[in-house]
C-alpha positions in Angstrom: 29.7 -71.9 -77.7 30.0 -72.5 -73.8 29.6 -70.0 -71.3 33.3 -70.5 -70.7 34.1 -70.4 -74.4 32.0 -66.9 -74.6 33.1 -65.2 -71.1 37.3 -66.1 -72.4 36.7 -64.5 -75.5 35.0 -61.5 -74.2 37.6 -60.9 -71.7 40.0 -61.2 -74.8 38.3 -58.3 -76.3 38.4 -56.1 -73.1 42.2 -56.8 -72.9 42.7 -55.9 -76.5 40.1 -52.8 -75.9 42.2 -51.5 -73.0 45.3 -52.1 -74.5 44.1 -49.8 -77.2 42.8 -47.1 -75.1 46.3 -47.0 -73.1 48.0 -46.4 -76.4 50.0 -43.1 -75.4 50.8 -40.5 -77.5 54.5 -40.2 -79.9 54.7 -37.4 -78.3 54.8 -35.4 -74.6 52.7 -32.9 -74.8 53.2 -29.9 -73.0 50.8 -27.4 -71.3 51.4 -23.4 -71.1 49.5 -21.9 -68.5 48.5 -17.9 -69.6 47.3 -16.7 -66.4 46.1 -12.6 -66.9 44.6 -10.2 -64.5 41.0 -9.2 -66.5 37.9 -10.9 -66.8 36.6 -13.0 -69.5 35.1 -10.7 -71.6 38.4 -8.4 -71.7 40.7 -8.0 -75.2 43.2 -9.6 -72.3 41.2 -13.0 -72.4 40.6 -12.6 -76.3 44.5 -12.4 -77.0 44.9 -15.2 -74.6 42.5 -17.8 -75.7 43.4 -16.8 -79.3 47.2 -17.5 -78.5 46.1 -20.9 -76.4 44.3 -21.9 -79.6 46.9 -21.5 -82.3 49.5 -23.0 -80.2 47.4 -26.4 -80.5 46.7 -26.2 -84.0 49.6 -25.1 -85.4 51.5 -28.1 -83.2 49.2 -30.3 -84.1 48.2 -30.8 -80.5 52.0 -30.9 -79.0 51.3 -28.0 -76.7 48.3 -27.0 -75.1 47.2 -23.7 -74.0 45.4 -23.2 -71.1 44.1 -20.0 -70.0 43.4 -18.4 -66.2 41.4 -15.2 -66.2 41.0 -12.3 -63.4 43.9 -13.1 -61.1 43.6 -16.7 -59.8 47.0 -17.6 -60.2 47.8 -14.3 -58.7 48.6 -10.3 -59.3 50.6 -9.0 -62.2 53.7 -8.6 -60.6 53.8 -11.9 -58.8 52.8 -13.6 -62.0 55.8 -12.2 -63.5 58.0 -13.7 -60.9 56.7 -16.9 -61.6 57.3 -17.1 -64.8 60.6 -15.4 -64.5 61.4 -18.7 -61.9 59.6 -21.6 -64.3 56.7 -21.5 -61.7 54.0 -20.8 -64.7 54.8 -21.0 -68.0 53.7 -17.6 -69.6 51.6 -14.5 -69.4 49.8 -11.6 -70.6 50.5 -8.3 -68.6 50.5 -4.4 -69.3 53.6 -3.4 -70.0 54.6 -1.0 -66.4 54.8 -3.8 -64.2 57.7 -5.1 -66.5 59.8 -1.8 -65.3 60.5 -3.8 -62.0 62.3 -6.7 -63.8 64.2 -4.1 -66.2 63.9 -0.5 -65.5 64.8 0.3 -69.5 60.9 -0.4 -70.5 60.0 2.8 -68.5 60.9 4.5 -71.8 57.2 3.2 -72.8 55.8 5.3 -69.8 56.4 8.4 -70.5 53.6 11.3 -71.4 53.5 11.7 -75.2 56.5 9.4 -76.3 54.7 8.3 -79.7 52.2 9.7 -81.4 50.0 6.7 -81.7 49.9 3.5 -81.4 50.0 2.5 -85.0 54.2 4.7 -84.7 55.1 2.7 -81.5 54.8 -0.6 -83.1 56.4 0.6 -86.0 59.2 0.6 -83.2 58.4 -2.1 -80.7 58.0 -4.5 -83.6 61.6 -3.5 -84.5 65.1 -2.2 -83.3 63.0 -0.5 -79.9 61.5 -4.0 -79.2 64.6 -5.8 -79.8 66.8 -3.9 -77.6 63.9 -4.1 -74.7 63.5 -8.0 -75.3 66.9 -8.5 -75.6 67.0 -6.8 -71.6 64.5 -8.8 -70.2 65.6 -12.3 -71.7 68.6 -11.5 -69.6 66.3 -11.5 -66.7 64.5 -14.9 -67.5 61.8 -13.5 -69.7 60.9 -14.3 -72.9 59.0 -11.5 -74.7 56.7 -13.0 -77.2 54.7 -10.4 -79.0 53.6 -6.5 -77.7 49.7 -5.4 -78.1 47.3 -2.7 -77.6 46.0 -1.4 -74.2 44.6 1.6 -75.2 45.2 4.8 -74.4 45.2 7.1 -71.4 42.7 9.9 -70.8 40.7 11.8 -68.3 37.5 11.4 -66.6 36.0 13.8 -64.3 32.7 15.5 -62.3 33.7 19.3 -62.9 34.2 20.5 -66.5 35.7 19.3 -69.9 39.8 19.5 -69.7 41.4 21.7 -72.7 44.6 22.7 -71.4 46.5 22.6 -67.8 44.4 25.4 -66.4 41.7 23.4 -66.3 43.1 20.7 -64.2 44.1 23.2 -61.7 42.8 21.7 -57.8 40.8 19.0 -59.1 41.8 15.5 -56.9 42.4 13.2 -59.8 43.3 9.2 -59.4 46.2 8.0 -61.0 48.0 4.2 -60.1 50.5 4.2 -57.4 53.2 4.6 -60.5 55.3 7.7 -59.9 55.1 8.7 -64.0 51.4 8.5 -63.8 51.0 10.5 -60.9 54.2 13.0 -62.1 51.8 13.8 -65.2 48.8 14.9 -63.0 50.8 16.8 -61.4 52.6 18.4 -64.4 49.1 19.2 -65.8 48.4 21.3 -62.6 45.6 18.6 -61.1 46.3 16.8 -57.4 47.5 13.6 -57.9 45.8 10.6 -55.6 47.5 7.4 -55.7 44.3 4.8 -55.1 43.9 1.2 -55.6 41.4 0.8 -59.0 39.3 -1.2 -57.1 38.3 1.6 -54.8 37.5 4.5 -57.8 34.4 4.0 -58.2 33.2 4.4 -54.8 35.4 7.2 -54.6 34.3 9.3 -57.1 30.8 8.5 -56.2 31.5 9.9 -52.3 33.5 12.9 -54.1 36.8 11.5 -52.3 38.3 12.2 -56.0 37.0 14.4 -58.8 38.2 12.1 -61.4 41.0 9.4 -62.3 42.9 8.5 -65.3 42.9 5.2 -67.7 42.3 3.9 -71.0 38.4 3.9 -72.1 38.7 0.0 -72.9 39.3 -0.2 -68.4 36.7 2.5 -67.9 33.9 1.4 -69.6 33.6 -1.7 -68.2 34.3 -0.6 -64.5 31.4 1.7 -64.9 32.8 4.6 -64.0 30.5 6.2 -66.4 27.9 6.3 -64.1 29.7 8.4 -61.7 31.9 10.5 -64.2 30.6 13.9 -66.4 33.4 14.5 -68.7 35.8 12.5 -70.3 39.0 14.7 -72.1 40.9 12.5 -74.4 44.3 13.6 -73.8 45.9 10.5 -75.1 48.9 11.1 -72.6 50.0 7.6 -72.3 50.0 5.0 -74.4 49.7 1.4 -72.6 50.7 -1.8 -74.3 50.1 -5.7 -73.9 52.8 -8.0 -73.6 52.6 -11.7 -73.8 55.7 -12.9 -72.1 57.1 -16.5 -71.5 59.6 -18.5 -69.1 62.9 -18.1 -70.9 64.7 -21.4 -69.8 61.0 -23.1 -70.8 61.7 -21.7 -74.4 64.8 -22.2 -75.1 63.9 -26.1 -74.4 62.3 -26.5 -77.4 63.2 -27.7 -80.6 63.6 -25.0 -83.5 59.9 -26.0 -84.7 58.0 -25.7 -81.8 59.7 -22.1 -80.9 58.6 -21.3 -84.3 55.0 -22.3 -83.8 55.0 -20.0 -80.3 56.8 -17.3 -82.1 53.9 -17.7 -85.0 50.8 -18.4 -82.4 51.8 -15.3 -80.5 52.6 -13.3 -83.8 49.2 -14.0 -84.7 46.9 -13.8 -81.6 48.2 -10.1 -80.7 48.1 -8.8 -84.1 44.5 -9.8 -83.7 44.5 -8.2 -80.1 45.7 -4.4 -81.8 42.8 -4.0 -84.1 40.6 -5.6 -81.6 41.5 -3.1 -79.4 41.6 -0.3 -81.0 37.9 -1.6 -82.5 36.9 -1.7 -78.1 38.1 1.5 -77.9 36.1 3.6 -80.3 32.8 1.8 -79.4 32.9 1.5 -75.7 34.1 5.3 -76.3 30.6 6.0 -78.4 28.6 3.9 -75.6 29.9 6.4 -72.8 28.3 9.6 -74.7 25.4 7.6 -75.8 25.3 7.1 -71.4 26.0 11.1 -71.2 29.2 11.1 -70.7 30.5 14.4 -72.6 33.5 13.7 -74.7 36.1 16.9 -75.6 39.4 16.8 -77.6 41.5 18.8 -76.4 44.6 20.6 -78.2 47.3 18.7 -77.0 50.4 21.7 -77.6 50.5 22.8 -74.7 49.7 19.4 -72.5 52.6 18.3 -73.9 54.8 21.0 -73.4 54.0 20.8 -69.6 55.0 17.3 -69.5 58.5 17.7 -71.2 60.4 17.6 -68.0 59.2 14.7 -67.3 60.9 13.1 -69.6 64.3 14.5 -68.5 64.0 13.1 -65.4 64.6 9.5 -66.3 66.8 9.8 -69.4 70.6 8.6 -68.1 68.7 7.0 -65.3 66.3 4.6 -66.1 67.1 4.6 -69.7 70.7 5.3 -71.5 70.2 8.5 -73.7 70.7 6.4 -76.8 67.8 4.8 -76.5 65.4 7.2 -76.1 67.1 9.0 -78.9 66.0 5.7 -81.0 62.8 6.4 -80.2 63.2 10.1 -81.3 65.0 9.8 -84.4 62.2 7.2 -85.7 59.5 9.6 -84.7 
């Protein structure tokens, strides 16, 4: 064969290679971003990879999930807006920021509402959830699934807490949320509103005494390096929510809003026992660090923080729902 011969039928090939590698898809598919605010080795990041890789296998590759870890597309709350505009397509948050967008999930936050989490799902996987997803698709936000973010309890330099006398003039850290800092106060400690980013240094220069959080947030921000005493009072339980853009969903055919209902279904059901599996061993690693653990009786610590209830039923809630929550209690 001549050189001609060989160099047209080689360039033959290449056309018919190309050709072949343009070949597109039969079908668009589409990426959801899951931007959170943790790092990568949080339960956040678990639940959200997890999610991310069932929506690919369970569309058979027709939507992609793409995960963003600590904050780089941005805070919680201006995450939220984003998605609430169609600016990103979904998100995992904690559940208070969500009180801003529809003042209703504040029933979540208050002191001793459920008696674990294994109750409020009972309720949040039913008529409770419903009604609060129902709200906040109304404001552009698809709620997708609810999971575990541990629950709330004490950490401090001066002695084990057991009841509200014990709180009495220690400086304690709570987030800038007025039901946080309202249950501090209730339990007869000083409330300090501080950015988490600053506690540690705090309570290592004795600015506070202690703070307030789940142990799954503690742990890893070290705190028990600079903490004596951590009193599981179990006053609030905090809760995951995977959220998507509304408009974004309601796009989609019935099949692929099936496989997002499934994928999400899936990934935070995964998320609860993983968390609650974080929890008990990042609480045994704080003792094994010297951390000394108490339980406290928790009668009269809830007693104290009975008004607090009363001041947001009729106001940020209707009466009827909280008496939801109290009949299925």
């Amino acid at each position: 064969m001549s050189l001609f011969k060989q160099l047209t039928a080689a360039g033959a090939t290449a056309v018919v290679m190309a050709t072949c590698a343009l070949t597109v898809p039969a079908f668009a598919q589409t990426t959801i971003r899951i931007p959170h605010c943790c790092a990568e080795n949080s339960h956040f990041n678990v639940a959200a990879q997890r999610f991310a890789d069932l929506l690919a296998e369970k569309s058979s590759g027709q939507l992609a999930g793409q995960v963003f870890a600590g904050g780089q597309l941005g805070q919680e709350t201006e995450v939220i807006q984003n998605v609430q505009m169609g600016a990103i397509e979904a998100t995992i948050i904690g559940h208070d920021p969500l009180a801003q967008f529809a003042t209703e999930t504040t029933i979540l936050s208050l002191p001793y509402l459920f008696d674990d989490h294994d109750q409020a799902f009972e309720l949040l996987d039913g008529e409770l959830g419903s009604r609060l997803e129902e709200l906040l698709s109304a404001k552009g936000l698809r709620v997708l699934a609810w999971g575990n973010n541990g629950a709330r309890v004490y950490t401090n330099n001066r002695q084990p807490l057991n009841s509200p006398e014990d709180f009495a003039g220690l400086k304690l850290r709570s987030p800038q949320n007025p039901v946080n800092l309202a249950i501090t106060e209730s339990f007869g400690g000083i409330p300090i509103a501080m950015p988490y980013g600053e506690v540690y240094t705090g309570l290592q220069q004795g600015t506070i005494d202690g703070q307030e959080n789940a142990v799954i947030n503690i742990y890893p921000a070290r705190l028990q390096e600079v903490q004596k005493y951590m009193s599981e009072t179990n006053h609030l339980l905090s809760f995951v929510v995977l959220v998507m853009n509304e408009n974004l969903y309601s796009s989609m055919s019935a099949e692929l809003q099936q496989v997002i209902e499934e994928a999400a279904d899936q990934a935070m059901t995964e998320e609860r026992a993983a968390a609650q599996q974080l929890a008990a061993e990042m609480t045994k690693k704080m003792e094994e660090e010297g951390v000394e653990i108490n339980k406290p009786d928790l009668t009269a610590l809830r007693e104290v923080t009975r008004p607090i209830h009363e001041q947001y039923i009729g106001k940020s809630f209707p009466q009827e729902l909280y008496d939801l929550v109290a009949a299925n209690r």
